[in-house]
C-alpha positions in Angstrom: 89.9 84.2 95.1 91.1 87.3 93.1 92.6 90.0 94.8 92.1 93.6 93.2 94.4 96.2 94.2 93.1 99.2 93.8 89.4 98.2 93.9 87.7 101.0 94.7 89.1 103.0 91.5 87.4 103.4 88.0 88.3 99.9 87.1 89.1 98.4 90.0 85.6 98.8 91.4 83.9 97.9 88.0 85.6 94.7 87.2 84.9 93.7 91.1 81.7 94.3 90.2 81.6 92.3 87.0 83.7 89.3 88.6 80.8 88.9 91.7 78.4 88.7 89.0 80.3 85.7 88.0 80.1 84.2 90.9 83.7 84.6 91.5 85.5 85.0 94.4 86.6 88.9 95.3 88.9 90.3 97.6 89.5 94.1 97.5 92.3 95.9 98.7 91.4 99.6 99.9 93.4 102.2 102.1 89.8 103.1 103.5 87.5 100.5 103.5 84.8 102.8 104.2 85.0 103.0 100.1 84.4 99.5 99.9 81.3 99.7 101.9 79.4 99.1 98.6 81.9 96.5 97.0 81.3 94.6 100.6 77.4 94.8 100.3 78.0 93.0 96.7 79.7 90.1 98.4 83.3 91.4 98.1 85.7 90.6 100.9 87.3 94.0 101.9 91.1 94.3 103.3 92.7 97.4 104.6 96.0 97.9 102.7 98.6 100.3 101.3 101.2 100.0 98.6 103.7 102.1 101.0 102.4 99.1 103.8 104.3 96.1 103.0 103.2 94.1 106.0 99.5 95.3 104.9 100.3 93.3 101.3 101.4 89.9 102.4 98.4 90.1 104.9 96.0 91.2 101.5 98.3 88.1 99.2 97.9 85.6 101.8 94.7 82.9 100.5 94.5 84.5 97.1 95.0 83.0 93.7 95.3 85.5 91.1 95.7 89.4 91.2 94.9 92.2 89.3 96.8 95.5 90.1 95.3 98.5 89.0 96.0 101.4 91.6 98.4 103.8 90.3 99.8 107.4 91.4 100.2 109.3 88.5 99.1 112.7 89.9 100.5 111.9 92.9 102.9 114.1 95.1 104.6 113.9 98.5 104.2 110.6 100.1 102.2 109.7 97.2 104.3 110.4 94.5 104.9 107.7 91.9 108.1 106.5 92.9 106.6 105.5 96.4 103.5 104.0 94.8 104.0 103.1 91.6 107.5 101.4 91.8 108.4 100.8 95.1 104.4 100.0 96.1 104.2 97.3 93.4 107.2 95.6 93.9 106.6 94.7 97.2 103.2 94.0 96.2 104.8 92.1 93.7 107.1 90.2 96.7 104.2 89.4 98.2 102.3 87.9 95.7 105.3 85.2 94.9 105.6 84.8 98.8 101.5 83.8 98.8 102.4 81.5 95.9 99.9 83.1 93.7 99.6 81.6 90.0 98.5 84.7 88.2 99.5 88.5 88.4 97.7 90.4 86.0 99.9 94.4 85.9 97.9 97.2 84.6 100.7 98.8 82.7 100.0 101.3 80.2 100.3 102.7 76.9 103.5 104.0 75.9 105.3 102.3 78.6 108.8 102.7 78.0 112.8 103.3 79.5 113.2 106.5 77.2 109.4 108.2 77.3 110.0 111.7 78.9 106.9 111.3 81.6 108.7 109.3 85.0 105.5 108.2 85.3 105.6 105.6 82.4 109.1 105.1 82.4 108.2 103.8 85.7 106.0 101.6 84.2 107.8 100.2 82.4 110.4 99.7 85.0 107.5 97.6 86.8 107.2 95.3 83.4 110.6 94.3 83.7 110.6 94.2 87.4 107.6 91.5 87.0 109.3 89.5 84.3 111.9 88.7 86.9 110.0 87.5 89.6 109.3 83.9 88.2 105.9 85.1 88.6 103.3 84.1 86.4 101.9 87.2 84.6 99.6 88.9 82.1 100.9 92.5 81.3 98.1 95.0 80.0 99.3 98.2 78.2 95.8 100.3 78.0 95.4 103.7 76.8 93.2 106.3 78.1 89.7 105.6 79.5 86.9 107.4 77.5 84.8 108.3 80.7 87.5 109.8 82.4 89.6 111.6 80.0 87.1 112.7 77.2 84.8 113.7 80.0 87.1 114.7 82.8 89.8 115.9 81.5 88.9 118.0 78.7 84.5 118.1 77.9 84.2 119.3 82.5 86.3 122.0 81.8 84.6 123.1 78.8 81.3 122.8 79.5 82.4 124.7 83.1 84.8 127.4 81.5 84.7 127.4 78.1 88.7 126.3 78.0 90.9 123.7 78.5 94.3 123.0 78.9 95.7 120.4 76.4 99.1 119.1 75.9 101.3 119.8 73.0 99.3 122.0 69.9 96.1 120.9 70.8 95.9 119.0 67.3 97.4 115.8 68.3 94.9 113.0 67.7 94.1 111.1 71.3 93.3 106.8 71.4 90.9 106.2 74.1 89.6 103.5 75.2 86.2 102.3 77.0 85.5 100.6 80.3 82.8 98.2 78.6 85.7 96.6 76.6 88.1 96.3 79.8 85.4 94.3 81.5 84.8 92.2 78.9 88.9 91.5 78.6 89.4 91.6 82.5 86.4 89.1 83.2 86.6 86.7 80.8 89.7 86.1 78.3 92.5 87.6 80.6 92.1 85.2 83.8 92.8 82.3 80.9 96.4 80.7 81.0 96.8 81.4 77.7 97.6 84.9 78.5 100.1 84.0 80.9 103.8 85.7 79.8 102.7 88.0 77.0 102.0 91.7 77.2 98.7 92.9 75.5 98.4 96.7 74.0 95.1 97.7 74.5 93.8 100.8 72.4 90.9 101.6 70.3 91.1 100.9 66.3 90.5 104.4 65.4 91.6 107.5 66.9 
């Protein structure tokens, strides 16, 4: 049984998808499981849970064998800001995978993870990589950088084709490396559930930018 946190997401929901097709074993951790309704009819098993829940994460751990977290909070605010979700979220979630005695924790870091980039959010990040690395836990980092679909699209072509602008960051000239679900679900469904991955962190961008 795999546990997805943060299934109902972009990638959460599509490599839940993928991985039933396989025949494998889903559980899918959701704040509302309403969300899930879909996942569920698939043959998912759905869990209510929250990364600010830590009794809610050893209940979503418990019978599971590997886990893939995905859910992050990187425009969040308030009770969802990043530091709630991201970092203090994750390592309980984190806690309570080792505490399940799970053999495989697969962290969806992210590109340009670091302790000196000026966005908390991936210093943050990269706090969680290291956090990891400590647990004793067997891992598989993944440092991917943007999704096509939502960044190309959402981020930048919406606005365009809505307004005519678009707000970019820096000069507006800076190259962009994005990368496409199709390739995640072919990584995330096959080669990265091997143990050969186990301890090593993989960059994940597209050859060209």
């Amino acid at each position: 049984m795999i546990l997805i946190v943060g299934g109902t997401g972009a990638l959460g929901s599509a490599t839940t998808e993928k991985l039933l097709a396989q025949n494998t074993a889903v559980r899918v951790m959701t704040r509302n499981p309403i969300k899930a309704q879909a996942l569920q009819a698939l043959g998912a098993e759905v869990v209510q849970g929250d990364l600010r829940d830590r009794d809610s994460l050893l209940r979503a751990c418990q019978g599971v064998n590997a886990i893939m977290a995905s859910a992050h909070s990187i425009m969040g605010r308030g009770s969802e800001a990043s530091k709630y979700i991201d970092e203090q979220g994750h390592k309980w979630l984190m806690e309570a995978a080792k505490t399940a005695g799970v053999w495989q924790f697969v962290y969806v870091s992210a590109l340009g993870a670091a302790p000196d980039n000026p966005v908390p959010f991936f210093r943050i990040k990269y706090k969680m990589e290291q956090t990891l690395r400590s647990t004793g836990l067997p891992f598989t980092i993944l440092r991917p950088t943007a999704f096509m679909e939502s960044h190309a699209y959402g981020f930048i072509g919406k606005s365009i084709l809505e307004t005519g602008k678009v707000q970019l960051f820096g000069q507006g000239e800076n190259p962009r490396n994005l990368w496409r679900p199709p390739m995640w679900l072919t990584l995330l469904c096959g080669h990265c559930w091997s143990r050969i991955w186990l301890g090593k962190c993989w960059k994940l961008a597209a050859q060209k930018t």
